[in-house]
Every structure is written in structure tokens, then in C-alpha cells.
N, C-alpha and C positions, 0 to 999 in steps of 0.2 A: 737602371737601378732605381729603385723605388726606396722611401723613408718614412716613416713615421712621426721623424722628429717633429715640433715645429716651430723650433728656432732655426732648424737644418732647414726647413721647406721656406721661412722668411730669407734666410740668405740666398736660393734659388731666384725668388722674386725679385730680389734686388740687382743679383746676377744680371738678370733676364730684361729686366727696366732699363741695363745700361747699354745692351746690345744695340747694332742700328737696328733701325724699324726695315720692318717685312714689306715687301712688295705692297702697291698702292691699293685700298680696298679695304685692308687691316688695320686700324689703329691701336697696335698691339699697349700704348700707353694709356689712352683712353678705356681701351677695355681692363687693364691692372687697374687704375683708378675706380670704375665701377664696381671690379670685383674687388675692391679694399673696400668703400662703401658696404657692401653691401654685407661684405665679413665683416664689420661693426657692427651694423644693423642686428645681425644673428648673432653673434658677442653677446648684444645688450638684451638677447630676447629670452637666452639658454643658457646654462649653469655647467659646471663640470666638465664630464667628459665629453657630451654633444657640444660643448665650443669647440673641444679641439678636433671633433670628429668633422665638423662643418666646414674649420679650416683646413684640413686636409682635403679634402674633396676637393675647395676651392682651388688649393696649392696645383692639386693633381690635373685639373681643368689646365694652367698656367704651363705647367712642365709638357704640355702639347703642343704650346704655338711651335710654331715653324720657325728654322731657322732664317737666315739670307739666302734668296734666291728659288725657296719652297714654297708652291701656291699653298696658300690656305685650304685646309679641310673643310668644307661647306658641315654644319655641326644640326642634329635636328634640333628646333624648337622646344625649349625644357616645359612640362605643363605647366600651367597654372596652378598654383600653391592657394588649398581653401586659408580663409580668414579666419573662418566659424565653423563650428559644428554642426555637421548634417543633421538637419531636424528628426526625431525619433520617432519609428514610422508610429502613426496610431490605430490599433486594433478592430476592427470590421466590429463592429455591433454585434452581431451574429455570431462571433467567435466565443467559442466556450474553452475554459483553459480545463486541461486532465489533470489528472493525477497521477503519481507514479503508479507504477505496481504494487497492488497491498493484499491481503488477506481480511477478510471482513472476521474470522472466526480466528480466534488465536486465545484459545483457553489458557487462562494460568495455573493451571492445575492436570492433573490424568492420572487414570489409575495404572498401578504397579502390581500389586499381587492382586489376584483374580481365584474364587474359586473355580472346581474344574466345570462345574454347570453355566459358566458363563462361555459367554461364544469368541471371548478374545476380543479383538480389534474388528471383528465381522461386526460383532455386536453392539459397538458403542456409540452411541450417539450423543449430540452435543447441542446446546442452545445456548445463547447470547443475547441477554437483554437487561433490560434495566435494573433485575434486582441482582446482577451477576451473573456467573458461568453453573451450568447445569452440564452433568455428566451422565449417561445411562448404561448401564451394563446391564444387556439381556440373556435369559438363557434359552435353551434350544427346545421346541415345541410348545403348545397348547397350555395356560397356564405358568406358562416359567417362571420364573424367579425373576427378578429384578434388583440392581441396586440403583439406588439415586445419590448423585455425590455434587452438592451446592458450594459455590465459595461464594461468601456474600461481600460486597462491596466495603472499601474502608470504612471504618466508624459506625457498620451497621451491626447493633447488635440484636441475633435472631430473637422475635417473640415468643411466648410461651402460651399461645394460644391454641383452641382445639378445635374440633367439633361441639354445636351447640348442644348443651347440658351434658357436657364431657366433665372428667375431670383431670388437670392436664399438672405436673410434675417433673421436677428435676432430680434427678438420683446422681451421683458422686459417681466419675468411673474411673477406671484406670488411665492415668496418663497419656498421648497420642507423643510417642517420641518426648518424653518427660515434660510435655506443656497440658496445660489446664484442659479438662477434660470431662463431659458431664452425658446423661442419659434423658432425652424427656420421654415420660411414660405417659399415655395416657389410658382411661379405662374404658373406653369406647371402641367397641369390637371395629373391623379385623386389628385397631392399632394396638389392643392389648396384649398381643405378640408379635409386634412389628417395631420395637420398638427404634428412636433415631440417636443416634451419636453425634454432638456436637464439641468440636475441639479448636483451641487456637494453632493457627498455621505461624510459621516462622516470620509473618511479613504482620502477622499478629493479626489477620484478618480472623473472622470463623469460618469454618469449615460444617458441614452438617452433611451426615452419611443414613442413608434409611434404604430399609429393604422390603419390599413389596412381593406380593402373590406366590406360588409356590410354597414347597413344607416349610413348618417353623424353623425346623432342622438347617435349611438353604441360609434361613435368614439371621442364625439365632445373632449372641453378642457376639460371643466368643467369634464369630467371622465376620462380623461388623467389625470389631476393635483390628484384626488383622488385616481386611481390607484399608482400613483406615491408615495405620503403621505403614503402609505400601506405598500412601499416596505421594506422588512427586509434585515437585512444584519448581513454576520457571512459567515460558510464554512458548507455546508452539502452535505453528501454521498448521491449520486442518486443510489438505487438499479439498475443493470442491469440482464440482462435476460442469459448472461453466466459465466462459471465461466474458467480463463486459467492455467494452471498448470504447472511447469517446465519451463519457459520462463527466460532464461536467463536476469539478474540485468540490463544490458547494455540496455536493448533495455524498450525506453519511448516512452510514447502519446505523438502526435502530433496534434490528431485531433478525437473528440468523437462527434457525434450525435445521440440523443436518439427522433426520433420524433414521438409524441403521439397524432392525431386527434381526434374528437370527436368519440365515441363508435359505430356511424352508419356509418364511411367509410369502404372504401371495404377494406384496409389494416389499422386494427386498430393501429399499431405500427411498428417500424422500428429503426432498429443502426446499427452506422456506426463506426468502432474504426480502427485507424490507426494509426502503433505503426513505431519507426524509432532505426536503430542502425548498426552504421559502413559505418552510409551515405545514406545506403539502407532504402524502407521502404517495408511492409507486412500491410494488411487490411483484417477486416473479415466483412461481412456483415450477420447481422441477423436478420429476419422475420420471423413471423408467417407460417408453412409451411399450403398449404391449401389439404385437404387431396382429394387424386385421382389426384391431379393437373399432369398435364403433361407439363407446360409451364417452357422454358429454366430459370433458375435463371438470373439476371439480376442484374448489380452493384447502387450505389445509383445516377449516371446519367443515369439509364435505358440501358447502354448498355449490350450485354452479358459478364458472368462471365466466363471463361476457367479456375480457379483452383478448385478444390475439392471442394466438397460440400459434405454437410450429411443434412438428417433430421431425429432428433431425438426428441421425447418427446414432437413432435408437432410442433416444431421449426424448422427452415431451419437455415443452419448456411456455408455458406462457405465463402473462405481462396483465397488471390491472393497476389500478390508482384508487384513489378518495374522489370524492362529489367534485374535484377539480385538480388537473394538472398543476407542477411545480412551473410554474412561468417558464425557465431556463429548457426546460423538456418540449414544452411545448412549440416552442421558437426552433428546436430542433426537428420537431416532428410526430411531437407528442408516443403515442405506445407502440405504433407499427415500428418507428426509430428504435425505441428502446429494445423491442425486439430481434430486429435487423442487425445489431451489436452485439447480442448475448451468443457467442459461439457451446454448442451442446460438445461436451468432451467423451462422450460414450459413457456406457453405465459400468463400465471397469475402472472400478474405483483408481486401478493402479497407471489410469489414464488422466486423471483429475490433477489438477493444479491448486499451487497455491501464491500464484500470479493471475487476481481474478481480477481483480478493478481495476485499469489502466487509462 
């Protein structure tokens, strides 16, 4: 029968003290003496419920000796109890901490109603940089139509500037979801029927919507102010087409482009991601690789690229930097590393993630 009490477990003890002593070897009085000792000692070290938890155990140790005439249980050796706390290992020089999983491209904005000349979701392409989120809706073939839909960063409010000896204007519009709402016109061809619609969004940023090439008809107001009324707002993860692995915490985007033409150009897709840290930056460009191709890859101003390249899984994916590597990169392995990480997800978009940087 076992107890918990332990005022029950000190009357055992005392029981047990008055019995005769055990065969010769044991000094079962000697050993109650040090284990009362030493249940002070932890008494005076612990609070609450671990005093009485400490005593138990000890009690429970006691309720084992043997009675008269019972050889002693030979008991193994209890370990060594630390004093201090094990020193905290210190990190290898060489170690670079990750980051979790993120999404570099997370527009806070996207279009909702689309005219039918636009390609959908095939069509829409995205950028991410310092003046804000850029949106494009393309339409299908030679020519097509275009919308551009900007949201500009807190506190920035868009300019009114043109083309030089333009002459550049605000016109009154109709409300964007009953919030302020205005036209810049300017009279400098093609924009003197292009005109852009600027409106406040609900988080009170500006918004600015304009429509490019194609009939005037595509782009007139009356479907600017519609598309506009459409637009949603919130934060969503754009799948991308690789995934980067081991990239040190320190180093962030600065600049993503994901551009998506209509399904019949000769390059259905293309991204641009350029990451910065320690001053330096590193950029990867990735496309669609075209199979047999023999043509030099090319950065996304069409010059040639000199850093590593791969293509894999149908994808072209290569790697370049500035006049110098970020220190942290280079200690890893500089751009064959960087590329070594970057896994290619195929060029079906619906294979693309939006667990890129880990």
C-alpha cells in the first residue's frame, strides 16, 4: 500500500526507526539520518509542491528497507545531480540562421471585374518594389489592350506630372465606391485618350488605374471606373515558379516581378526577384527554358547574363550579383550556392508555390 500523505509517510519513518536493525552491513539508522539531512537540504532549496514531491520519493526509498532477517537489496548508484547549467552550445561561425517560409510577392490589392478582352488570371502580372504594388491585365494577341493598376505606398501622394511640354490636369470623377475620385488628363498623344483614374482605397492609400494600347473603345472611362469599382483589397500570396532553400534571415526583397502575357506569346511567363543584404544585392531570373534552345540567357533588360545558370524541369533559372557578393553569400559559396538552392517548379503555373524562401 502506497500513500501520498506526508504526515502518513513521516509516521512510517518513525515506525521504521524503532524497529531492530537489519542484518550487519546496513545501518538502516545512519542511512534515515542522512536521508532526513538531505530532505532539509531540498526543503530549503524548493518551494510547494516539489518539497512535497521530494519527500515522497525519499519516504518511498525508506518503505523498501528490509525487514529482520532480509538481506539487503544491493540499490544502483543514483547519478550525479548538476549544480549549474550546462553552458549554451555556441553557433559555428559559418552557420547562417533561415527563415521561415514566406512569399516575396503578396500584393495588397487584385483585380475583380475584368473586361472580356482581358486573359483572366493567364494574363496578369505583378511587380513589387519600392514605389508599391503594380498589377497588369493583358489582353490576347498583337497590340492588346492593357490595364495598369498601382497602389502606392502610405502617405504617398501620386504626382501630376507628364511628359515634357505636356500639359498634365485633374478632372473631378465619379466616386470609386463612394470615396474621392479624380481623372489626370494629359494632352500629349497617345495619353490624350488614355486617360488614368486615381482613387482612395479604404486603408486611404491611392490607387491609380490606366489603360494602354489597343482601341480607345478597350480603354475608354466608363471601363476604367468599372474595373476600378471591382478592385479588392486584402494581402495575397502569389504562387511562384521556385522554391530557395538555406538563404540566410538577413537578406530581403527588394524587387519581384512576375510577368504573365496572354497564352499565345512567344514567352508565356517570366520573374525577376532581387534580394539585398549587407548593402549588396544578388538576382535570379527565371523562364521558361525552350527545349534545344541554344540562345545565350539574357537578364530582364535583355542584356547577357554571366552568372550560373541551370535548367531544370523545363525551367531556366539563373543567378548574378552587383560588383560584389553580400559577405554572408559568399561564406556560403557565393552564386553556384545560391543556385544549388533555388529548386525549378515547372512552368505550370499550377505547380508553383507560395512557400518560396525558407
Amino acid at each position: 500500500m502506497t500513500t501520498t500523505d506526508p504526515h502518513d509517510l513521516t509516521n512510517r519513518l518513525t515506525a521504521l526507526a524503532d524497529e531492530p536493525a537489519p542484518p550487519p552491513g546496513f545501518d538502516a539508522g545512519r542511512s534515515l539520518a542522512e536521508g532526513a539531512t538531505r530532505l532539509r537540504r531540498r526543503r530549503l532549496a524548493v518551494l510547494g509542491t516539489v518539497a512535497g514531491a521530494t519527500a515522497a520519493v525519499v519516504a518511498g526509498g525508506a518503505l523498501l528497507l528490509p525487514g529482520p532477517g532480509t538481506a539487503a537489496p544491493v540499490l544502483p548508484a543514483a547519478p550525479a545531480v548538476a549544480t549549474t547549467a550546462p553552458p549554451t552550445p555556441v553557433p559555428s561561425p559559418t552557420a547562417a540562421p533561415t527563415r521561415a517560409g514566406a512569399d516575396p510577392l503578396t500584393p495588397e490589392l487584385r483585380f475583380g471585374w475584368l473586361p472580356e478582352w482581358a486573359d483572366g488570371d493567364n494574363g496578369v502580372g505583378y511587380q513589387s518594389a519600392f514605389h508599391g504594388f503594380d498589377l497588369e491585365a493583358n489582353g490576347r494577341g498583337g497590340n492588346a489592350p492593357r490595364l495598369q493598376l498601382r497602389l502606392y505606398p502610405a502617405g504617398a501622394r501620386p504626382s501630376m506630372t507628364g511628359t515634357p511640354g505636356s500639359t498634365v490636369r485633374a478632372e473631378e470623377a465619379e466616386p470609386v465606391d463612394g470615396r474621392s475620385a479624380y481623372w489626370v488628363v494629359s494632352d500629349a498623344p497617345p495619353y490624350d485618350h488614355q486617360p488614368t483614374l486615381r482613387w482612395l482605397t479604404p486603408s486611404g492609400r491611392w490607387a491609380e488605374l490606366a489603360g494602354t494600347d489597343g482601341r480607345p473603345a478597350d480603354i475608354a472611362r466608363e471601363v476604367l471606373h468599372k474595373v476600378a469599382a471591382g478592385v479588392r483589397y486584402g494581402t495575397w500570396d502569389v504562387p511562384l515558379p521556385v522554391r530557395i532553400t538555406g538563404l540566410p534571415a538577413a537578406f530581403k526583397v527588394t524587387n519581384v516581378q512576375l510577368a504573365r502575357p496572354d497564352a499565345n506569346a512567344k514567352v508565356p511567363w517570366s520573374m525577376w526577384l532581387m534580394l539585398e543584404a549587407e548593402g549588396k544585392t544578388v538576382w535570379l531570373s527565371v523562364k521558361p527554358s525552350a527545349a534545344g534552345s541554344t540562345a545565350s540567357p539574357t537578364g530582364k533588360d535583355g542584356s547577357p547574363i554571366t552568372g550560373p545558370c541551370s535548367a531544370d524541369n523545363g525551367v531556366q533559372v539563373c543567378v548574378g550579383a552587383g560588383a560584389e557578393l553580400p559577405p554572408s553569400l559568399a561564406q556560403l559559396g557565393g552564386l553556384p550556392w545560391l543556385l544549388a538552392h533555388t529548386t525549378a517548379l515547372g512552368p505550370d503555373a499550377s505547380t508553383w508555390t507560395t512557400d518560396v524562401l525558407r
